[in-house]
N, C-alpha and C positions, 0 to 999 in steps of 0.2 A: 238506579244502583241495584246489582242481582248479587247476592249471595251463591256463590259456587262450593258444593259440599262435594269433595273429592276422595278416591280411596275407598278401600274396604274393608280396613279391618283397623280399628282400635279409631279414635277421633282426637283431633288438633285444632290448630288455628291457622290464619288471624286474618287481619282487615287489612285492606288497600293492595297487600303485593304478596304474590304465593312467599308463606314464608310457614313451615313445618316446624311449630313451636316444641313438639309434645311427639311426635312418630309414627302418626296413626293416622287419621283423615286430616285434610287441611281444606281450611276454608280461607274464602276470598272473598273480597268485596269488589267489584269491576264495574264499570260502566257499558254495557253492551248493548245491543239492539235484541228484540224478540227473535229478529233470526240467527243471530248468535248462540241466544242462550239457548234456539231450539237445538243445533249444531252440538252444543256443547252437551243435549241431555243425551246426545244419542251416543256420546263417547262411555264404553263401558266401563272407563275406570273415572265416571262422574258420577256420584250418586245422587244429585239433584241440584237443579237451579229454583232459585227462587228470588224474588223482593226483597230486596235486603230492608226491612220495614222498622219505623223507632220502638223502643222501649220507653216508655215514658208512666214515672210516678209521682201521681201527688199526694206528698205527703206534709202535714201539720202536724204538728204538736198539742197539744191541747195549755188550754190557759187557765187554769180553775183555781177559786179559794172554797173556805174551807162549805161554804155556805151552798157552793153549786153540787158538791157530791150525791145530796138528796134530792137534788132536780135529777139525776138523771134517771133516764127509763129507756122505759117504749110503749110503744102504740098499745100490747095487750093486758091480758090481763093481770091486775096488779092488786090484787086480792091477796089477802097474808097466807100462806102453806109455811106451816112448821116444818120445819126439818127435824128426823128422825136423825138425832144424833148416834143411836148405837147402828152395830151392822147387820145388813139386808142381808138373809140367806137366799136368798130368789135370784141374786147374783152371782154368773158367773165369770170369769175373764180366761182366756188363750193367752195369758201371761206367764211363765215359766216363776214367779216372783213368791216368796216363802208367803204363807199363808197363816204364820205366827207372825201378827199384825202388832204385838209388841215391840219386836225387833225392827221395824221400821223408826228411819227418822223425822219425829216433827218439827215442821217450820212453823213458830208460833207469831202468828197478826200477820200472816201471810196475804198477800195482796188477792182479790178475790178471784181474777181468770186461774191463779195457782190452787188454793183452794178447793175450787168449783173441780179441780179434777181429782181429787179424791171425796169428792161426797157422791153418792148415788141417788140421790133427790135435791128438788126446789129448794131452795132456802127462799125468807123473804128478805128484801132488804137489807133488813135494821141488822139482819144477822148475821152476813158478812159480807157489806160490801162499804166502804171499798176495801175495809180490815175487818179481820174479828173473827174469824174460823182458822184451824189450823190447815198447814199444808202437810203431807207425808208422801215420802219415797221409799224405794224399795232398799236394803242392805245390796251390795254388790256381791256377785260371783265372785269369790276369793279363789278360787280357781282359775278365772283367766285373765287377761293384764289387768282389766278393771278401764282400758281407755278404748272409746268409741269415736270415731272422727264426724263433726258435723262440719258439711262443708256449705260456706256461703256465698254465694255468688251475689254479691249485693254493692253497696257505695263504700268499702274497705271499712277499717273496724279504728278505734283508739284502744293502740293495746296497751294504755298508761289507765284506761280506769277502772275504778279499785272493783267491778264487778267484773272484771274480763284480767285482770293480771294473774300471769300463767297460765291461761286456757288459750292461749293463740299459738300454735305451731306451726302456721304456714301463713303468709301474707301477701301477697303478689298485686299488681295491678292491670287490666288490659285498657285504660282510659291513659292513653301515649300523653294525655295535656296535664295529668295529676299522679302525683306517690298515692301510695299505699292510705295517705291521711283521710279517717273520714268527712268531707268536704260538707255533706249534707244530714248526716246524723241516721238515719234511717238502717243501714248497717251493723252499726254500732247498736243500736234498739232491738235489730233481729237475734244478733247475736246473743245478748244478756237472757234474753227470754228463754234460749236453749238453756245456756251454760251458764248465766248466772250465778254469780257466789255465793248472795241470796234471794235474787228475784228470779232465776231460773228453774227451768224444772227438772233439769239432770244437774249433776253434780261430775255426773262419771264419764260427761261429753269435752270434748277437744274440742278448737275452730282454728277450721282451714279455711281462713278469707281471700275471695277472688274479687278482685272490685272492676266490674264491669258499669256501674252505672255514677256518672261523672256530680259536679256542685247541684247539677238544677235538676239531678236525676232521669237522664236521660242514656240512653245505651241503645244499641243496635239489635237486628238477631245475631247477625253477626257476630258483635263480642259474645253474645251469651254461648252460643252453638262454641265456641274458643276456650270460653271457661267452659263448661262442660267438658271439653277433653283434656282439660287443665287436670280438672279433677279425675279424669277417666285415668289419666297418666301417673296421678301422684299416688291412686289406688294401686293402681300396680309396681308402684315402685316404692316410694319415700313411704309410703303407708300398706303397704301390701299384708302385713300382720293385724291388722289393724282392721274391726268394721266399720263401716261409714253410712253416711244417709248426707243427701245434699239438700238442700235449704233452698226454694226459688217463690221471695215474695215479691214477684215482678208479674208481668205480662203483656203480652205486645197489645198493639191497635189490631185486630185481626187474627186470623190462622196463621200456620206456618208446617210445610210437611216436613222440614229437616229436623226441628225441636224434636217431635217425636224419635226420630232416628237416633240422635245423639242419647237422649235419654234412654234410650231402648241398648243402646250399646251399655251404661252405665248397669242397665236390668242386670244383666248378662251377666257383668261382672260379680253381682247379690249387691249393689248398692242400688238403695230404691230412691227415688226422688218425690219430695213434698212440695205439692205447690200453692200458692196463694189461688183462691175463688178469683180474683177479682173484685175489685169495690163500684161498680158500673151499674149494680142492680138490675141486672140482666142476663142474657142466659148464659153460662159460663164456656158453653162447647161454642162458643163464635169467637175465642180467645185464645192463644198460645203462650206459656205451655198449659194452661187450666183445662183444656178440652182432652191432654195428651194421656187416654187409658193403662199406659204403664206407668206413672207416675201415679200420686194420692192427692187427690185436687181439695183443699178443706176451706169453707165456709163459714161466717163469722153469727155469735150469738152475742146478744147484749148480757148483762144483769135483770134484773127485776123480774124473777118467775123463768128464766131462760128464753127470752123469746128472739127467732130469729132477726137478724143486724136489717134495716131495711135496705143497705149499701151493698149488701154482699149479693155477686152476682149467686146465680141458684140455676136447677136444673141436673140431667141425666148424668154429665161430668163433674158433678159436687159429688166427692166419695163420703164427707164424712165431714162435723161441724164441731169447732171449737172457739173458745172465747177471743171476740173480738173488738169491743167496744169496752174504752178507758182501760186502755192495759198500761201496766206498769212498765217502765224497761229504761235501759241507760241514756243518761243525754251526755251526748259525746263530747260537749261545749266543756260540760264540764265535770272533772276527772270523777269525783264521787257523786254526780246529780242523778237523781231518778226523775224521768218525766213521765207525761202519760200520753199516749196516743189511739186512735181506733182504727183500724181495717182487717181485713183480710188477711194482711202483709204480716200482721201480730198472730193472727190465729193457726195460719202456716206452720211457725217455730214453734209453737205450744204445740203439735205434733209429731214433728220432728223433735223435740225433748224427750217424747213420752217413746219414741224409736229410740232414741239413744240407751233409755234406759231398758228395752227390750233386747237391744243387741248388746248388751254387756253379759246378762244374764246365759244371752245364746246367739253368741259371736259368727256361730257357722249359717244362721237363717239367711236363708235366701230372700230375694227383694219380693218376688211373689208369698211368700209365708210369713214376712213381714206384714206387709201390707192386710194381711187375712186375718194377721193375728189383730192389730188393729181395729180392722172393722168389727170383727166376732167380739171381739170386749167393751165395743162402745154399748154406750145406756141407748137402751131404742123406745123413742117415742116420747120423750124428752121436754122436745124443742117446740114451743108456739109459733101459730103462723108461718108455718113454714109453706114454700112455694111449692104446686104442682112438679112432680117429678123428682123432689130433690128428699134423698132418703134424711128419715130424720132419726139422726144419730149423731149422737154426742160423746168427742171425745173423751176417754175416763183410765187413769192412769191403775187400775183395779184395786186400789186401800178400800176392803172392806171390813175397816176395824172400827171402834168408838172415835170419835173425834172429838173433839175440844172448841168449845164458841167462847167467846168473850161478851158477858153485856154490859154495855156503856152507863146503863140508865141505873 
């Protein structure tokens, strides 16, 4: 099966039979021979063939009572560091965001991957995880609408639970054998973690769900490269007032040279794209779209002292690390449940959150000064154990005010 990526300007869909969902490039899924597709590269209004190759994620849930939260870890070191609960002056952020850290609002017993990105050091254990530190965002720009679109190309969303009602304004499906319903939960998880009501990290984020990956989690490049100019189309249309950031905690078995393409068109538009490391433990530029330099490839860290996930793929294409082991976020099963899961796939949306809330503040950034302002504000050097090559920086939403712990004891 070859993926045929046609056209030149704006991108579309879909699988099986040329059919131009969107108005821009259209993709196809065909059966050919190599000398077909070599035929077909040579046509100038194709802009690439390739392997139409799976998408495939596995993902679990976690099972825990209350006795296993203080099992968890990791491999380094696990030596108590107080955290310095007032604010670092030696910190600085590329975040447009008021800097009368009064006016910020706290989320108290907030869950600790939320947390973790408003403190600008260690904490140990006992002192917030998996609750007990507070969370803070920033007041919105009351100057512009105040909505930012995150768009999710993932297993469709349940827009009945109570962390995602009225944050869904767009829903669609490219899986022909399933609606919009999320079948596998994983969707529904990425989502809340952006936009969540309260396990979220924006408040000021929309979601445009595009459900390309089916019950057992499996999808195409195909549909993805389809949703991608789902989203590329709805930017300039149904959302065109509107900043956006798209959500991709997927990745294929492999490369792929169109992913790049699609996404690069989306650049273009100032919408940047966040993507999942990978949970492979391996290098992440042997992977699409984690390897793709115009997107922001992010990488997962545990609790206990920060130390990096051992799961998370690593390397030159990891931009930037955020929490990804025992995250909190919606279970789709059911309408008010919180469950907890770890990858990559979580650490993604925790980025894409902290974009939402940067593109409210400053609606006209482009996706390249997006991404800049990003990296320029993470905490640098942070992260334990961390792999050869792979920069160690930790995402940080820039609250450098007092914060607030809870002690149990």
């Amino acid at each position: 099966m070859k993926t045929v990526f046609s056209a030149k300007n704006g991108i579309s869909s879909n699988k099986g039979r040329k059919r131009d969902v969107s108005g821009g490039l259209v993709v196809n899924s065909v059966m050919i021979s190599e000398d077909q597709a070599n035929l077909l590269e040579s046509n100038p209004e194709i802009v690439g063939v390739e392997e139409d190759k799976i998408i495939t994620i596995d993902w679990k849930k976690h099972q825990f009572d209350d006795k296993d939260w203080l099992g968890q870890g990791n491999e380094y070191d696990k030596s108590a560091r107080t955290s310095n609960l007032s604010k670092r002056a030696d910190f600085t952020t590329s975040f447009n965001f008021t800097n009368d850290y009064s006016q910020w609002t706290q989320v108290k017993m907030a869950p600790w991957n939320l947390a973790r990105l408003s403190m600008t050091d260690s904490a140990m254990i006992t002192e917030y995880f998996p609750y007990g530190v507070s969370y803070y965002y920033p007041p919105p720009n009351l100057n512009n609408t105040g909505t930012v679109i995150a768009y999710v190309l993932d297993s469709g969303i349940n827009e009945n639970h109570a962390e995602l009602a009225g944050k869904i304004v767009h829903n669609t499906s490219l899986v022909t054998t399933e609606d919009t319903q999320d079948l596998l939960g994983h969707g529904t998880f990425v989502a809340s973690i952006i936009a969540g009501k309260t396990i979220g990290v924006s408040r000021v984020a929309k979601i445009a769900s595009i459900k390309i990956l089916d019950a057992k989690g499996d999808s195409t490049i195909s549909k993805l490269i389809s949703a991608l100019g789902q989203a590329y189309e709805l930017k300039k249309s149904t959302f065109s007032n509107y900043p956006g950031v798209v959500n991709l905690s997927l990745n294929s078995d492999g490369t792929s040279a169109l992913i790049p393409m699609a996404i690069n068109e989306l650049r273009k538009l100032g919408v940047l794209t966040i993507i999942s490391a990978g949970n492979n433990g391996k290098d992440a530029c042997d992977y699409s779209p984690a390897g793709d330099p115009n997107g922001l490839t992010v990488g997962s860290t545990t609790p206990l002292n920060d130390g990096f996930a051992s799961f998370s793929n690593y390397g030159t294409c990891v931009d930037i690390l955020a929490p990804g082991s025992i995250i909190a976020g919606a279970d789709s099963a059911v309408d008010a449940g919180i469950t907890y899961s770890s990858g990559t796939s979580h650490s993604a949306p925790i980025v894409t959150g902290i974009c939402t809330l940067v593109l409210q503040q400053n609606p006209g950034l482009s996706a390249k000064d997006l991404k800049s302002a990003i990296l320029s504000s993470a905490l640098k050097d942070m992260v334990q154990g961390v792999p050869p090559d792979t920069p160690n920086l930790l995402a940080w939403n820039g609250y450098n005010g007092n914060r607030m712990a809870i002690n149990f004891s």
